[in-house]
VEXKOL-922927 format. One record per atom (N, C-alpha, C): residue in three letters; x, z, y. Coordinates in steps of 0.1 Angstrom, whole numbers, padded with zeros to 4 digits, always signed. Each point is the difference from the previous one (the first is absolute). Example, Ala and Ser with C-alpha at 12.3 -4.5 7.8 and 13.67 -1.06 7.14 Angstrom:
ALA+0132+0078-0057/ALA-0009+0000+0012/ALA+0009+0000+0012/SER-0004-0007+0011/SER+0009+0000+0011/SER-0008+0008+0011/
//
This chain:
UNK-0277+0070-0394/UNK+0013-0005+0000/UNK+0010+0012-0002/UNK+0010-0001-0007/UNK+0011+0008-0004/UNK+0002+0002+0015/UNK+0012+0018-0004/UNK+0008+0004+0015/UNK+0013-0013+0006/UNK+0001+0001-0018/UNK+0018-0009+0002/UNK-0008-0017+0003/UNK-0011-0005-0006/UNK-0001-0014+0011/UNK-0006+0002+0011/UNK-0006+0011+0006/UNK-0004+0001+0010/UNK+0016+0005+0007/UNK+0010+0004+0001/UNK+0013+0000+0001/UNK+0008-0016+0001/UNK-0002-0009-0008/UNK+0003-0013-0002/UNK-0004-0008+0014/UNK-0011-0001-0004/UNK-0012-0005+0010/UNK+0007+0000+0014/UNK+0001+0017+0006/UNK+0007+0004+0011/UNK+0011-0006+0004/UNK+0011+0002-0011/UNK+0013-0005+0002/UNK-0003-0015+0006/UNK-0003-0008-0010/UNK-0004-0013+0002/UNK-0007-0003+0015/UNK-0008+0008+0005/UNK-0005-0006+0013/UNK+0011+0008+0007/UNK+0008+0008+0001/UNK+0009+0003+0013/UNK+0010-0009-0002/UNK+0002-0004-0011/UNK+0015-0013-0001/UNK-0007-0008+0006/UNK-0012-0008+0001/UNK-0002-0011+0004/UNK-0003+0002+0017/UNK-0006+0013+0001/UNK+0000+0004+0016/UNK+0015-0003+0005/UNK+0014+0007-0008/UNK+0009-0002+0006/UNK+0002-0013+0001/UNK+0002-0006-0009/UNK+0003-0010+0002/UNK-0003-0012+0005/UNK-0011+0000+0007/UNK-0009-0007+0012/UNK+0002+0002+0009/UNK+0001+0013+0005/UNK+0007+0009+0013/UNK+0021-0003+0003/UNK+0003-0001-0013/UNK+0015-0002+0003/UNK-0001-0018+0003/UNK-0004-0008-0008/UNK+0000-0010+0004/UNK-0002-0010+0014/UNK-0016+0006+0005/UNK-0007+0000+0015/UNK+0011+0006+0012/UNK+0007+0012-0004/UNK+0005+0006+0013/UNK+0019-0002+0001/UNK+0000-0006-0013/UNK+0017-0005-0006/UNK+0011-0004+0018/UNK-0008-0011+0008/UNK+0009-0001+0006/UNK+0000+0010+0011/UNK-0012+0007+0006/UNK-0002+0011+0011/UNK+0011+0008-0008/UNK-0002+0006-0012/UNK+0012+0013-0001/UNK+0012-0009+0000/UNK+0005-0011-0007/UNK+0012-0005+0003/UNK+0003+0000+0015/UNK-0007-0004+0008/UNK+0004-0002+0012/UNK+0003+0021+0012/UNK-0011+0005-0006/UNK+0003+0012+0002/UNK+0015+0009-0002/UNK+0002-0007-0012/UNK+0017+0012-0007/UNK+0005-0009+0004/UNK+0002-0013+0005/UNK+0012-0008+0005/UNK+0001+0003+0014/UNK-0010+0000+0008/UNK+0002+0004+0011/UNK+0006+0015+0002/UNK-0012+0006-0008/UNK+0007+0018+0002/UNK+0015+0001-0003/UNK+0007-0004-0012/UNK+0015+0000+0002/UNK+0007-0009+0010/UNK-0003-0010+0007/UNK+0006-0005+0010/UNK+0002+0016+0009/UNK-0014-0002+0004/UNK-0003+0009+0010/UNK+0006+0017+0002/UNK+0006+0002-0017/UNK+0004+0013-0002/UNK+0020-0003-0001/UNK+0004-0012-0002/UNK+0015-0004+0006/UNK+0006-0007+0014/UNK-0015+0001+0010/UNK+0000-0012+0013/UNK+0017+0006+0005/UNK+0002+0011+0003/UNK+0010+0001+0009/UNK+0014-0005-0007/UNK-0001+0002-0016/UNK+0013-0008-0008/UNK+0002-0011+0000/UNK-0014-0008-0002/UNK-0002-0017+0000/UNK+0001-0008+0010/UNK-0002+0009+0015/UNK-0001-0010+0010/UNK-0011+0000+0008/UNK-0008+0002-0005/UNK-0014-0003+0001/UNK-0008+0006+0013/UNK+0011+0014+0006/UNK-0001+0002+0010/UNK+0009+0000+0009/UNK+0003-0001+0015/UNK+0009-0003+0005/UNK+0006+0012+0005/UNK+0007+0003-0003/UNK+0011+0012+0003/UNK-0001+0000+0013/UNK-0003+0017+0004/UNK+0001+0005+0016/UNK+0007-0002+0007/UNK+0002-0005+0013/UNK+0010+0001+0007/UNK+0002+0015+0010/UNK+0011-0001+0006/UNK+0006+0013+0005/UNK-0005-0005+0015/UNK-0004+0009+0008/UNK-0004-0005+0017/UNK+0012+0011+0004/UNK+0001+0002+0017/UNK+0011+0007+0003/UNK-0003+0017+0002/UNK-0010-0001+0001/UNK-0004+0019+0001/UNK-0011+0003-0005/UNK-0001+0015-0013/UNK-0009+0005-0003/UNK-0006+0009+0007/UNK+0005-0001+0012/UNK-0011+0008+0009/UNK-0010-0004+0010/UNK-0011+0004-0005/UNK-0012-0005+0006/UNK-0001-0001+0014/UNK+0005+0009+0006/UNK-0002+0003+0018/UNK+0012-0012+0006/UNK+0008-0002-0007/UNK+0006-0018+0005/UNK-0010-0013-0002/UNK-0012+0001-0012/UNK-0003-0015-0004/UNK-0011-0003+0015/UNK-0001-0013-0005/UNK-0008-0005+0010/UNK-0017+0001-0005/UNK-0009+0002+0010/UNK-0010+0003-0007/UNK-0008-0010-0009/UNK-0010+0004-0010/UNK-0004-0010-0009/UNK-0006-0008+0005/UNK-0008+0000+0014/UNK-0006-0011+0001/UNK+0010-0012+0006/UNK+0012+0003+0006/UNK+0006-0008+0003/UNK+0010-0007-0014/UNK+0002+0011-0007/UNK+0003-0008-0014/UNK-0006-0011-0003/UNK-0018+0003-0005/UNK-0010-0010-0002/UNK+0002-0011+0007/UNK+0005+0001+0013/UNK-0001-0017+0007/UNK+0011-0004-0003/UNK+0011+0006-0003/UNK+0010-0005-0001/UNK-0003-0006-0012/UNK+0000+0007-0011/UNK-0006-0007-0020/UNK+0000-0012+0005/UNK-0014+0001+0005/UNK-0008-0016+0001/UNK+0004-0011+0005/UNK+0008+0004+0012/UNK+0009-0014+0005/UNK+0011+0000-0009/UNK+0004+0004-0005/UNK+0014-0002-0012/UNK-0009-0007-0012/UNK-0011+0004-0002/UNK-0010-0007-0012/UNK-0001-0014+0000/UNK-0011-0002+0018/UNK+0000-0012+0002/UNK+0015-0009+0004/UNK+0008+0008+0010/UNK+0014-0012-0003/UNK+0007-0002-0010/UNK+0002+0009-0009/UNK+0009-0001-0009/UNK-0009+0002-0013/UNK-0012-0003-0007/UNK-0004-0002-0005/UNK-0012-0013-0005/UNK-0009+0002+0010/UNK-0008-0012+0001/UNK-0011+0004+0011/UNK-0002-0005+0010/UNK-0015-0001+0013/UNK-0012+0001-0006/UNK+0001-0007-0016/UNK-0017-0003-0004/UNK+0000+0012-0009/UNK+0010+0010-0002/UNK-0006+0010-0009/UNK-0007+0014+0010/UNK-0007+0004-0009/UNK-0009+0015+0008/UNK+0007+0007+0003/UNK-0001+0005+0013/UNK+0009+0011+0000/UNK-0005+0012-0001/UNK-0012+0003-0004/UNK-0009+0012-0003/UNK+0011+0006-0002/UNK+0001+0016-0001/UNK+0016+0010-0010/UNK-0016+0002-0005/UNK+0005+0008-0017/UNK-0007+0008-0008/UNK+0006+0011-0001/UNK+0015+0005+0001/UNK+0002+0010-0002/UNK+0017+0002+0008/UNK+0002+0008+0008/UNK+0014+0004+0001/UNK+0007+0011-0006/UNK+0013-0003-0003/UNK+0001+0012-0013/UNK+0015+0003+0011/UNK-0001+0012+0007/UNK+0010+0009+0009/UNK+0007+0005-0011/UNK+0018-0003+0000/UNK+0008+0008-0006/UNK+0007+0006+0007/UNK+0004+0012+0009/UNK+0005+0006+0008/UNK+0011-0002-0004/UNK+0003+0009-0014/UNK+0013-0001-0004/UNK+0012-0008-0006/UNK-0008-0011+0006/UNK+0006-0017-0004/UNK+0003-0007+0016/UNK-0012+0008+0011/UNK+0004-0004+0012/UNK-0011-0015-0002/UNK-0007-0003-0007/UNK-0006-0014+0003/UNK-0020+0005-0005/UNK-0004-0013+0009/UNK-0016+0003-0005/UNK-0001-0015-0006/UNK-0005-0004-0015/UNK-0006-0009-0007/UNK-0017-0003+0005/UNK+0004-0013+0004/UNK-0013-0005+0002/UNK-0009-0007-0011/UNK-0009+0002-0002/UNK-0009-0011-0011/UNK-0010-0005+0004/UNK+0001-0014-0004/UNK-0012-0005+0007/UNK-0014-0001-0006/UNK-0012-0005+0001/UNK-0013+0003-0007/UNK-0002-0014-0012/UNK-0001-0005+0009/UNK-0002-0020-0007/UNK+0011-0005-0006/UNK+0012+0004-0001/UNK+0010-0002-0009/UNK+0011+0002-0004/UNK+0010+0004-0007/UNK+0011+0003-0010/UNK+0017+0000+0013/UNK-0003+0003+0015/UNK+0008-0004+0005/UNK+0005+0016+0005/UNK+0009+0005+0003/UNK+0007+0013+0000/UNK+0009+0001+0017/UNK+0002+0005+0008/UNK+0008+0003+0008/UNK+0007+0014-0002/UNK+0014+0003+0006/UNK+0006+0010-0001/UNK+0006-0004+0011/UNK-0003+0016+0011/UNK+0005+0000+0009/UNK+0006+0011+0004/UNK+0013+0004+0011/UNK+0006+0009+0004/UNK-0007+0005+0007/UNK-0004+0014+0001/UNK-0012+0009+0006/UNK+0004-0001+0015/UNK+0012+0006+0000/UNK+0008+0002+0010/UNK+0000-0014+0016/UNK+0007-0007-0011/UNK+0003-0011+0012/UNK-0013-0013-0002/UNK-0008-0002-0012/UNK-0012-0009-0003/UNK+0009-0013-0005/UNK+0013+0002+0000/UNK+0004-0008-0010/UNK-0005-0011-0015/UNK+0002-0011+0000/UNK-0007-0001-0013/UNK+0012+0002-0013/UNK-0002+0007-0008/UNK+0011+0001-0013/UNK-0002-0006-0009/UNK-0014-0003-0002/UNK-0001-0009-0011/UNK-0016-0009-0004/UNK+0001-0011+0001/UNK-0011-0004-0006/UNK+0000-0003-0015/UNK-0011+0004-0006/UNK-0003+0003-0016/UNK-0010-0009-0002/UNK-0001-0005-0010/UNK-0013-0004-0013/UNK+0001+0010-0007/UNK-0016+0007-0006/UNK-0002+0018-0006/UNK-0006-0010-0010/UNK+0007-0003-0008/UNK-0003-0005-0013/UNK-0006+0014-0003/UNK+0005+0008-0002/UNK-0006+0011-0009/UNK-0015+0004+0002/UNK-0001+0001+0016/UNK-0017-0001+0006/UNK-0009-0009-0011/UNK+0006-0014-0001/UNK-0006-0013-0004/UNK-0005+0004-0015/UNK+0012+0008-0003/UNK-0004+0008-0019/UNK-0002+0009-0001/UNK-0004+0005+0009/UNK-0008+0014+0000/UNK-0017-0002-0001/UNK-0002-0012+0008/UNK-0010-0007+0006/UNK-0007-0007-0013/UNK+0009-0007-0009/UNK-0006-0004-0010/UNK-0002+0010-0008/UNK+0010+0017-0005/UNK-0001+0007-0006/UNK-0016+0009+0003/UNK-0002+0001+0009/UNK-0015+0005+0002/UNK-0012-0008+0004/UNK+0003-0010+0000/UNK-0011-0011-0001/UNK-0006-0001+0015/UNK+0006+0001+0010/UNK-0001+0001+0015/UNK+0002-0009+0005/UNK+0008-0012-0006/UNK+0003-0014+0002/UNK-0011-0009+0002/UNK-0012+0006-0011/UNK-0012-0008-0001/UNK-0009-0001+0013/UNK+0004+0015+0004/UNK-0007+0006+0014/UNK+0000-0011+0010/UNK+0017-0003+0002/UNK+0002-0003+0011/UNK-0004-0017-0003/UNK+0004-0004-0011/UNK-0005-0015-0006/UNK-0013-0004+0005/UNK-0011+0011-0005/UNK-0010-0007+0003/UNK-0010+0006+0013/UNK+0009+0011+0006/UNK+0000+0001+0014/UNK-0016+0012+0001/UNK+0006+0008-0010/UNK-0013+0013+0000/UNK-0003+0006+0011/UNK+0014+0004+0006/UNK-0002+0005+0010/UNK+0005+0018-0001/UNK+0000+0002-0011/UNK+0001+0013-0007/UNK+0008+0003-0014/UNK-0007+0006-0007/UNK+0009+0006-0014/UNK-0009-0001-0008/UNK-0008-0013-0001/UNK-0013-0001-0015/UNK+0003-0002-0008/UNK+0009-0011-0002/UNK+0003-0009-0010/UNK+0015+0010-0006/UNK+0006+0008+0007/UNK+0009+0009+0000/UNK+0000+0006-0011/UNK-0012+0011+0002/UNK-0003+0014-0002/UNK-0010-0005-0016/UNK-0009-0015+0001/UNK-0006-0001-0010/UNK+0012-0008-0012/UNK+0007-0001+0001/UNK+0011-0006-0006/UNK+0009+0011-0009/UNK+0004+0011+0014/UNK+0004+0010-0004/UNK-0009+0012-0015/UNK-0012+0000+0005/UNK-0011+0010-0011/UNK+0000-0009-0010/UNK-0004-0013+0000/UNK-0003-0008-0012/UNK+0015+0000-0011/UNK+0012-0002+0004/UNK+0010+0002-0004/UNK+0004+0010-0004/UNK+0000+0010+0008/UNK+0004+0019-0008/UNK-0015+0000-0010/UNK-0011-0002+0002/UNK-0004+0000-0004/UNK+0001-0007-0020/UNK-0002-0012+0003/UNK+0008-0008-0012/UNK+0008+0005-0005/UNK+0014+0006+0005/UNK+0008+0005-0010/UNK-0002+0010-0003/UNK-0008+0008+0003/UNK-0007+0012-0007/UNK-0006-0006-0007/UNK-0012-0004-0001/UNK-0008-0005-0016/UNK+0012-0004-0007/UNK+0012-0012+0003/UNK+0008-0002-0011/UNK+0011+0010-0007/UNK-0002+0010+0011/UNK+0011+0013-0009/UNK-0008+0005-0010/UNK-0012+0000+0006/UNK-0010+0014-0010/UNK-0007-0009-0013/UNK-0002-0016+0001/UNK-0001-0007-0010/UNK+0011+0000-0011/UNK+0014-0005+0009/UNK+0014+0004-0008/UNK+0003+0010-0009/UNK-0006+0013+0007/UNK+0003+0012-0009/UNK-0010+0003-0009/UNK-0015-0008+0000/UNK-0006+0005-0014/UNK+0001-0014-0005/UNK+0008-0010+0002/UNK+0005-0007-0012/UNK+0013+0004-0006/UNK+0007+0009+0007/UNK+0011+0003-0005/UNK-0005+0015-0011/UNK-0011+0006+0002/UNK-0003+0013-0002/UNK-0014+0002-0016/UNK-0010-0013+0006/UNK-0010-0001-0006/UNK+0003-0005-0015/UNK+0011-0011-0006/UNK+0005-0004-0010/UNK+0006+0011-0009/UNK+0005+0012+0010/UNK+0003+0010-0012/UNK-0008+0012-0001/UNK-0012+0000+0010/UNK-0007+0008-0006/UNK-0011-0007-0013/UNK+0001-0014+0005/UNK-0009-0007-0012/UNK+0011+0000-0014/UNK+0013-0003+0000/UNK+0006+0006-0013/UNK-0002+0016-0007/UNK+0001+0008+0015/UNK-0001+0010-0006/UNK-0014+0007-0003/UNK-0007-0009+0001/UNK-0018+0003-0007/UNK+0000-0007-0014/UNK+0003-0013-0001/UNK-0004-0006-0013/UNK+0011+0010-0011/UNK+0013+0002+0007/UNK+0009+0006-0010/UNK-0011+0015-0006/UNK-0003+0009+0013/UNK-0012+0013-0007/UNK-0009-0006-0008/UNK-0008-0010+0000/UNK-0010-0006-0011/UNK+0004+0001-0012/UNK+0011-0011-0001/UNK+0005-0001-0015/UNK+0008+0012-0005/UNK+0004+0009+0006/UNK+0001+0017-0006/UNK-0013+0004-0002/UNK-0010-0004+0006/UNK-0007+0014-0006/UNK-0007-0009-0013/
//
């Protein structure tokens, strides 16, 4: 077989590679760049709830964190709901805001509290948690109750993965067409 149809040949199976691969993973990357620009305007859109101010950024006034933690939880359970978990997953201390953000584990529910006096300032929905969650496939996690980061991390490789084959397919179908012109064009010169 010729260089230039064994060049044809090639072209032909990576278009149809792409094109199998863009079709199969079409809504995973749609759902990827929708979420990633949410997630890259959350603070303009809304999407996160703007900090509140507590009364002092100094630490040696707040009250300590464990007594914060009980406090969260009964503000959770009264002024949120009794039947949600009150597991925290993470507290996020802003000294220089004067408040600690509480997060919970089991779901999308937010406290903001004054360090100082254990005030509550704000209860939140963290939409943006909720699309972050679908943005790395960690949603699935908690869906089908892994326990971990399986479905996470294999979602994550298969996907970066994927769009690597589709860039590197992309570019020798963008690439391969003109080296195959520019072979048949050298034939018919010489």
């Amino acid at each position: 077989m010729s260089s230039t149809k064994q060049q044809a040949k090639w072209i032909r199976r990576f278009r149809w590679l792409h094109r199998k691969i863009a079709i199969f993973l079409f809504i995973f990357f749609s759902l990827i760049a929708i979420t990633g620009l949410l997630l890259g305007i959350k603070k303009q859109t809304g999407l996160l709830a703007p900090t509140q101010k507590g009364i002092s950024a100094d630490l040696s006034t707040w009250l300590p964190i464990d007594s914060l933690q009980k406090i969260a939880i009964k503000y959770l359970q009264d002024s949120v709901s009794v039947s949600l978990n009150s597991e925290i997953d993470r507290i996020d201390i802003r000294p220089e805001k004067g408040i600690a953000k509480f997060i919970f584990k089991d779901h999308f529910n937010g406290l903001q509290l004054d360090g100082s006096t254990g005030r509550l300032l704000s209860i939140e929905k963290r939409r943006s948690d909720f699309i972050e969650n679908l943005h790395d496939g960690s949603i699935l996690d908690k869906l089908l109750g892994t326990g971990g980061d399986q479905v996470k991390v294999s979602y994550t490789v298969s996907m970066g993965l994927s769009l690597l084959l589709l860039i590197l397919s992309g570019l020798w179908l963008w690439y391969g067409p003109k080296r195959l012109r520019k072979s048949r064009k050298q034939k018919t010169d010489i």
